[in-house]
N, C-alpha and C positions, 0 to 999 in steps of 0.2 A: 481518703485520697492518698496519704502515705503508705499505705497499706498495700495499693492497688500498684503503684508505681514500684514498689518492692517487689510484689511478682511479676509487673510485667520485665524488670531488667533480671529476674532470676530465670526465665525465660529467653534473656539474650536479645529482647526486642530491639536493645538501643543499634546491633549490630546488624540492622536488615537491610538488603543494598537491596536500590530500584530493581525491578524487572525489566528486563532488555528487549520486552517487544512495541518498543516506540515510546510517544508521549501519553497516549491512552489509559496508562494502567498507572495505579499511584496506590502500593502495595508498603510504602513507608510505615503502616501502623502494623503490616503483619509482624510476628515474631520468627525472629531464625532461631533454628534450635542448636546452631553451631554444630552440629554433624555435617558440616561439608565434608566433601572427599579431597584428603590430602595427596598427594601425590601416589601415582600408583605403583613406584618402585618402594612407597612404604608399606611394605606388606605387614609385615609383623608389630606388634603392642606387646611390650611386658603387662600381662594381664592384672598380675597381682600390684602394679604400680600404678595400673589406666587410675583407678579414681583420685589418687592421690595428687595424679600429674595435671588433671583437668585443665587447670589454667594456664599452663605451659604448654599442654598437646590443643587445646583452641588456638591460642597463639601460633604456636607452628603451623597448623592447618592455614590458618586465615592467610599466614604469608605464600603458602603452596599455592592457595585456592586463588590467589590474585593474579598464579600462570596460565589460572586452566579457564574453560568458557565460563560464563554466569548462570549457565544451563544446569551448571553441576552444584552450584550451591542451593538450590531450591531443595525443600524438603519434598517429598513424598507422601501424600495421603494414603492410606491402608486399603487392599481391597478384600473385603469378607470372603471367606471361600465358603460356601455351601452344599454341604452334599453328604447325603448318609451312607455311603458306600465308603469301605476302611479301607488304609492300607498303610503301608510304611511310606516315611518322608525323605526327600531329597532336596537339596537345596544348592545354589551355586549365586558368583557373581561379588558382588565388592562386600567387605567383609573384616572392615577396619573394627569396626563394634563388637565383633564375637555373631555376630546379627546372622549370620547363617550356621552357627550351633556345630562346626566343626571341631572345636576346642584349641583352636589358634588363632588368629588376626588375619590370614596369609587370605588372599583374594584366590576364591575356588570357581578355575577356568571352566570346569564341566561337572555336572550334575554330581553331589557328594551324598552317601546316605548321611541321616543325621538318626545319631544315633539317642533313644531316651529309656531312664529306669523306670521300665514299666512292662508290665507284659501286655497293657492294654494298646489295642491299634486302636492310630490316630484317626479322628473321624473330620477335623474341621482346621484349618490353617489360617493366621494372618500375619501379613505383613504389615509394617509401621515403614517411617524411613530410614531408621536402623535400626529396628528394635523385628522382634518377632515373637510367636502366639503358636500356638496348637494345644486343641480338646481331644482328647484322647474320649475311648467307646462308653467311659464309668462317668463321664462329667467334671474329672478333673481338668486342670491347665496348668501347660506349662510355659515357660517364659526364658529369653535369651536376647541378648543384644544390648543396646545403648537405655543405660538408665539415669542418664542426667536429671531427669527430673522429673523419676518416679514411676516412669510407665510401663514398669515389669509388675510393680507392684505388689514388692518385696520387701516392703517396709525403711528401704534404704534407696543410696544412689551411685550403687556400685555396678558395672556392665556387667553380666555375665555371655561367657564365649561357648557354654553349652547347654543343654535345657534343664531348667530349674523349676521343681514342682512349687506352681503357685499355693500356699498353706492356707490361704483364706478360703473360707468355707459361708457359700450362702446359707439362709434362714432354708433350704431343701434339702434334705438330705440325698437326693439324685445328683446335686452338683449343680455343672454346667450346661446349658444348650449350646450357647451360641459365643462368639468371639468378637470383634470390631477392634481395628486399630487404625488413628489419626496417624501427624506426623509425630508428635510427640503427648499423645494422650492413647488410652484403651479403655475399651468398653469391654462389660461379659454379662450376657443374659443367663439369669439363670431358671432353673428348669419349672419354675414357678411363674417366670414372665416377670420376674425381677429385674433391674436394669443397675450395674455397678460403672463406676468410672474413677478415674485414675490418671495422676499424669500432668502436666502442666494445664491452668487452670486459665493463663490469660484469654479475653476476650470471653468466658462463661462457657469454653469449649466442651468444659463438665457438667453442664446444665445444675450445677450443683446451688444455685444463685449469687454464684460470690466467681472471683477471679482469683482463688486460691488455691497452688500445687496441691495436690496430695498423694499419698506415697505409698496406702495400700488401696484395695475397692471398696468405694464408698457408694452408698446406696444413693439413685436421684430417689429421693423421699417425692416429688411431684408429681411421679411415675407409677404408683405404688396402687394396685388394681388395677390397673390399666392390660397386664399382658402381654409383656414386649416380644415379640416374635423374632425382630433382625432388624440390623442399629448397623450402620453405615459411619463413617470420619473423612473430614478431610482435613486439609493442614490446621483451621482454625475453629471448624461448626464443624455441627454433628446431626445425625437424622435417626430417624427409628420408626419404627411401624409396630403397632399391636394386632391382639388377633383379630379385632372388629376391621382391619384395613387402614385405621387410619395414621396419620402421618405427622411426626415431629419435627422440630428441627430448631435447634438453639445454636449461640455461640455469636462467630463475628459476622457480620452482616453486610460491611461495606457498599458489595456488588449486590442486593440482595438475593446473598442464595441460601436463606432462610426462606425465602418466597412468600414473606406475610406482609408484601407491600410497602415496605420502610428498609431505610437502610439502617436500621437504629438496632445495636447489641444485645439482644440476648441472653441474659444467665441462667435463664429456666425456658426447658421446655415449652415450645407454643406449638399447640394444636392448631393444623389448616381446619377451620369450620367450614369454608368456600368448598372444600374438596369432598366434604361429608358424602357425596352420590357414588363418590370411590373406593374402589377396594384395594387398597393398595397389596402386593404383594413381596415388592423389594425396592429398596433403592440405597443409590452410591453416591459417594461425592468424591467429586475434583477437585482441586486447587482449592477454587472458590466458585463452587457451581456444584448443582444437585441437580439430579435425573430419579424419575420416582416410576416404576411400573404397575398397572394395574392389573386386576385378573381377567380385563377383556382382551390384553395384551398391547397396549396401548401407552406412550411413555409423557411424561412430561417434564419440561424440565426450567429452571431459572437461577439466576445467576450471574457469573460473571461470564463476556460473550464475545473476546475481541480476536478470537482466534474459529468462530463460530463452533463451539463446545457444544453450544446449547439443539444444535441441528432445526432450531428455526428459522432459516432462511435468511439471516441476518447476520449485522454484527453487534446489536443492540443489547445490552443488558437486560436483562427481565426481572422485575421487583418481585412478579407473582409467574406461577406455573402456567406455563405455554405450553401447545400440544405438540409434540415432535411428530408432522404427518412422512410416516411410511406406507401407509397402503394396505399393509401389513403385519397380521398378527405375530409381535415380538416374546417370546421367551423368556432369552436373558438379556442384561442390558451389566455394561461397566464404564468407570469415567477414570479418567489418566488428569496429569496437569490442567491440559488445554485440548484433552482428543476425547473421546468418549468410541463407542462400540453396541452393538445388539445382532442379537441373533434371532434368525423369523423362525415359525413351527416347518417350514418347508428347508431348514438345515443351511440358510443364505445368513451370511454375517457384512454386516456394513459399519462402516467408521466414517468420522467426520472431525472435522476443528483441524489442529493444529496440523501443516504441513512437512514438517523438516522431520531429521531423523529417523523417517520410514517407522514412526508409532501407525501410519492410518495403514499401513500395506498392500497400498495401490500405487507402487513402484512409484517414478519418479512424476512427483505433482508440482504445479509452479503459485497453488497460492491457496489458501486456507479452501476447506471444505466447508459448506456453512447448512450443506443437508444432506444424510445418511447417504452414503455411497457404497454402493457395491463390492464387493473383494470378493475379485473373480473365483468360482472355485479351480479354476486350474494351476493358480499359484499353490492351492493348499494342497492338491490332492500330487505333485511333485516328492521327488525323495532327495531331494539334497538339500545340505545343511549352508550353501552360501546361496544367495540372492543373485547375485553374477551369474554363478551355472544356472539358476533356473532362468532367469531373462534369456542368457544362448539360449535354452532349448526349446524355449515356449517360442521365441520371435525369432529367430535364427538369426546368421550374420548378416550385416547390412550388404555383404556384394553378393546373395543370394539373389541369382535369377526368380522370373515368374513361374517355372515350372518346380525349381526345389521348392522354391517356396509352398507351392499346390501339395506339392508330396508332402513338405513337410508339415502343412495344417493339417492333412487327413492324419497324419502319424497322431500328431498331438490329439488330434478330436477323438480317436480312436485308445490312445494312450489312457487320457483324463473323463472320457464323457461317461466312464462308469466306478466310481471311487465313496470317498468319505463326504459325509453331509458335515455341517461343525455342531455340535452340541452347546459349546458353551465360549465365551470369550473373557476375557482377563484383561485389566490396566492398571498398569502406574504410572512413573513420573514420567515417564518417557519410551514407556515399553508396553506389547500388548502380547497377548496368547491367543492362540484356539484350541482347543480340543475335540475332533474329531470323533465321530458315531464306534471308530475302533481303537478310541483310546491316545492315539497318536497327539503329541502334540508340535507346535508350530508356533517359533517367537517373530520379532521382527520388533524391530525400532532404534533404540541407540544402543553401541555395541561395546563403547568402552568401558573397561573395568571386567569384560567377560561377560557380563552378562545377557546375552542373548543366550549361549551354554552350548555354541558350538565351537568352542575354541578359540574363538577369533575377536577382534575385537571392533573392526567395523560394522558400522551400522547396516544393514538389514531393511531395505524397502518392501522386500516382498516375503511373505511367510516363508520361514526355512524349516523343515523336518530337526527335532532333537532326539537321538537317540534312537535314529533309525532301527539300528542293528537289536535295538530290545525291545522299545514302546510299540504297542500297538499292533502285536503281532504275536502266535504261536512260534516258540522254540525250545531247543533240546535242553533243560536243565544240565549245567553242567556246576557239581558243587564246587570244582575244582576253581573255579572263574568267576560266578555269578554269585559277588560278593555282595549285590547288591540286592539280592533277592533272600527274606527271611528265613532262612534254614528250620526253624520251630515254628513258622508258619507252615511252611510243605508237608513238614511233617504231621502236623496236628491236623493238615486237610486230610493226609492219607488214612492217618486213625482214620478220620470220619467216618468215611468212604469204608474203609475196613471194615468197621464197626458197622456201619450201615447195608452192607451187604454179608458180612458175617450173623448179623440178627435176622434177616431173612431167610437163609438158611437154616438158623435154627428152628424158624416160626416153623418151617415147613415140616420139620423133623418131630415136632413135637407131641404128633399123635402117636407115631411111630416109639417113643423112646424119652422119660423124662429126665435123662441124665443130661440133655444140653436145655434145660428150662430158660433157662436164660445163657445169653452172652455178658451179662454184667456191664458196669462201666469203665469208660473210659477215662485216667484222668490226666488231661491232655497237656497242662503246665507240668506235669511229674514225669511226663512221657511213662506212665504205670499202664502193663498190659493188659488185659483181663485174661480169664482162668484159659475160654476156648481158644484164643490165641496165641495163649504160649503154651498149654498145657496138653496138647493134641496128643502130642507125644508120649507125654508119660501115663504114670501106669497109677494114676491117682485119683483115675475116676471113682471109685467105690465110699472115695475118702465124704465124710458128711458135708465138708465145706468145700467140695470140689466147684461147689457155684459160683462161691464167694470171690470178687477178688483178689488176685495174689498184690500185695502191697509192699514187696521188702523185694522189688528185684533192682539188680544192678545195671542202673540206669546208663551206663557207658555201653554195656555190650547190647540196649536195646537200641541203643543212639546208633550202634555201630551197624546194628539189623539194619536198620530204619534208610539209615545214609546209603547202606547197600542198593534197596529197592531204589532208592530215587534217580540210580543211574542213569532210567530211558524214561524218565518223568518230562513229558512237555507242561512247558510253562506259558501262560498266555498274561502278558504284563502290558498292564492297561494307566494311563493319566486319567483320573478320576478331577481333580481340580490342581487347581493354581493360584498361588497369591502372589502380586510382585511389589516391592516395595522401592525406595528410592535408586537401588542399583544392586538390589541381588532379589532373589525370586529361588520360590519354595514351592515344592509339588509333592502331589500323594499320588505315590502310583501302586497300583491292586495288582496281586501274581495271585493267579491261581493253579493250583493242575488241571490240567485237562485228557481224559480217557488214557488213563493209565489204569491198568491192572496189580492190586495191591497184593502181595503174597510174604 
């Protein structure tokens, strides 16, 4: 009993204020992880003093946090990013923690690269409430932000403000699959179908059977055969799916959104048996509420439901999984605090729950949504970055006559009725994404602290374009400016390409003459030429190792070749995923070249 009460106030429990949407909700047993957001003229933390200050910088905050709404002290559950396409990371938005890997405190108004030592691109991103995650292409992880209580999992509880190579190493020697981050816990699947966890422990959030922090990845030994495929957090429980489909879920239970029919806590994973005819595919969690996909495309979900999260038609809590009826075969599916999201195979995205703050991005609504709603695509398929200008121009001004008006619906119908489908949708505490069929992406929800990531800090009801002028579109490489695009990626695409259309040429020549037998390799972290490439010229064909190749050349002046060519290089930079966390949000976006001629 003493034991249990020791981590739940190492946790911060004793400090958890009611929730502010009525008398309904009695979240008194949750834990605050005291990462509220202090004031937003405090931009800056002495890093090297953050841990030491701890009790002094809670203190301060809490006196900040008692100016600002109660919206802001809620933590954030994690949302898993998915997806096997690479690319380098950006990140923007509140950033007291270090928690967007800039290497300062300062809140970054718009999209920042995040820079990591590694040459491997990032394949998988999460967000915590201030903490953050990324898997790089070899299965490593790395780690940044708020480590109160272990959930970098670095063996300490010190914040880190840039990304830190996690050192723990599964029983695989391929590493890591997968990532999950809570508000103040993480998860890593590893490449074996291993399941680790880490991080604050109250309420069994670690399915470990105990309600004990712990401070590097610890194995769920329950789990073990099992296969875990993708593991989901939210502020308190946690879920996971293996490769059979089927479906975990431990931790606090309260509302049950464990969905095993009881409100009763959790320390070890329970298996849905009821669900056994299911295949699960993915699923996420809110606040206090779980949503599960399966492979017919069909969602369900249970939990906590006073904001209609759960998109069954109600405002009723669900002990067990209830069927979310759309009509419609769903994709993806995400869950925010009190809002949730899903996208159909036909490229239509719908939201529901929570009203305020323009998370659902169906402009202005007067009262909870309690079944998937629509979100029109002509908010999405828009180019501007404030909510205001797209309202003027989809509905024009209110003292428009009956004929502009006529003109002006044929404009728009003609404008938007041939654009982007959404591929995929994103939530956090208060925030959602789309990404779009051309990469583009589209925030909306609550604005302060920056984080929507177009500068501004109002909230956002209807999807706004980020990053217009780069995402999601072909343009001119320019190295002089497009700082945010990997210079030794461009380059190593152009080898390729080189390479691949230089061995071709050989192939063909090779009845003809076997002094080009080969074009050799490339090796593309050394930026090292091979022999046909640089060697054209000289006079050293007869030599016996003219094949071999050349491996001592001076890599400045091929950098310098190299930078040359990329001058009329189009680039085509795509948002591949999104994770957003309690008030800042992290994306991977892909540049490729596109039909350039290499010489």
């Amino acid at each position: 009993m003493l034991s249990s009460v020791t981590n739940w106030l190492g946790c911060g429990g004793a400090s958890v204020e009611k929730w502010f949407f009525g008398e309904g909700e009695d979240e008194s047993e949750s834990s605050s992880s005291a990462e509220s957001f202090p004031s937003e003229e405090d931009d800056y933390v002495n890093p090297d003093n953050d841990d030491d200050d701890d009790d002094d910088d809670t203190q301060d905050e809490d006196d900040e946090d008692k100016k600002k709404k109660k919206k802001k002290n809620e933590k954030s559950r994690g949302v898993v990013v998915e997806n096997d396409v690479s690319g380098c990371l950006v990140a923007w938005g509140y950033n007291y923690f270090g928690q967007c890997g800039s290497g300062t405190n300062k809140t970054v108004q718009v999209p920042l690269q995040v820079h990591f030592d590694t040459n491997q691109r990032i394949r998988l991103v999460s967000s915590g409430d201030s903490h953050s995650m990324a898997l790089t292409e070899d299965g490593r992880v790395f780690v940044w932000g708020c480590n109160r209580w272990g959930q970098l999992g670095l063996g300490d509880q010190v914040n880190r403000i840039t990304p830190t190579l996690l050192s723990h190493t599964s029983s695989s020697s391929a590493g890591y699959s997968f990532i999950a981050t809570g508000s103040q816990h993480s998860m890593l699947i590893s490449s074996f179908g291993e399941i680790y966890s880490f991080g604050c422990g109250t309420n069994g959030r670690l399915g470990l059977g105990d309600e004990a922090p712990r401070f590097s990845p610890t194995l769920v030994a329950s789990l073990m055969g099992k296969r875990i495929v993708g593991a989901a957090a939210g502020i308190m429980h946690s879920a996971c799916i293996d490769s059979q489909g089927r479906l975990y879920t431990w931790g606090w239970n309260r509302y049950g959104q464990l969905g095993n029919g009881s409100t009763k806590v959790s320390c070890a994973p329970v298996h849905h048996k009821d669900l056994y005819k299911q295949h699960f595919t993915k699923v996420v969690c809110g606040k206090n509420h779980t949503i599960a996909l399966n492979s017919d495309g069909e969602m369900v979900a249970f939990g906590y439901n006073i904001c209609g999260q759960l998109g069954i038609g109600n405002l009723k809590n669900s002990l067990v999984p209830s069927k979310v009826d759309l009509g419609e075969k769903v994709i993806d599916v995400a869950a925010g605090y009190y809002h949730s999201l899903c996208v159909t195979d036909n490229g239509e995205a719908y939201s529901w729950g929570y009203m305020s703050e323009g998370s659902l991005g169906l402009g202005e609504v007067t009262r909870h949504q309690i079944r998937p709603q629509l979100i029109p695509l002509s908010h999405v398929r828009h180019s501007h970055n404030n909510a205001d200008d797209v309202f003027n121009e989809i509905y024009a001004p209110d003292t428009t006559n009956d004929e502009e008006l006529s003109a002006h619906k044929a404009h728009i119908e003609a404008k938007y009725s041939v654009g982007d489908t959404v591929d995929k949708v994103f939530a956090g505490a208060w925030n959602s994404a789309i990404i779009t069929s051309s990469g583009k992406l589209y925030c909306f929800g609550a604005g302060d602290t920056y984080r929507i990531g177009n500068e501004l800090k109002e909230d956002q009801d209807i999807p706004v374009v980020i990053q217009s002028d780069k995402w999601g579109l072909e343009r001119l490489f320019n190295i002089d400016t497009d700082t945010d695009i990997d210079l030794q990626y461009l380059i190593q695409e152009q080898h390729r390409k080189s390479l691949k259309k230089l061995k071709k040429q050989t192939d063909s020549s090779n009845s003809d003459s076997n002094s080009n037998s080969s074009s050799g390799d490339i090796n593309l972290n050394k930026l090292s030429l091979d022999n046909d490439n640089c060697n054209n010229s000289s006079n050293n064909s007869n030599n016996d190792n003219s094949n071999n190749s050349i491996q001592n050349i001076d890599n400045q002046l091929i950098q310098s070749r190299l930078k040359k060519n990329l001058k009329n290089v189009k680039v085509y930079s795509r948002v591949v995923n999104v994770s957003i966390g309690g008030a800042h949000s992290i994306a991977i976006v892909e540049n490729k070249p596109v039909k350039k001629k290499f010489t």
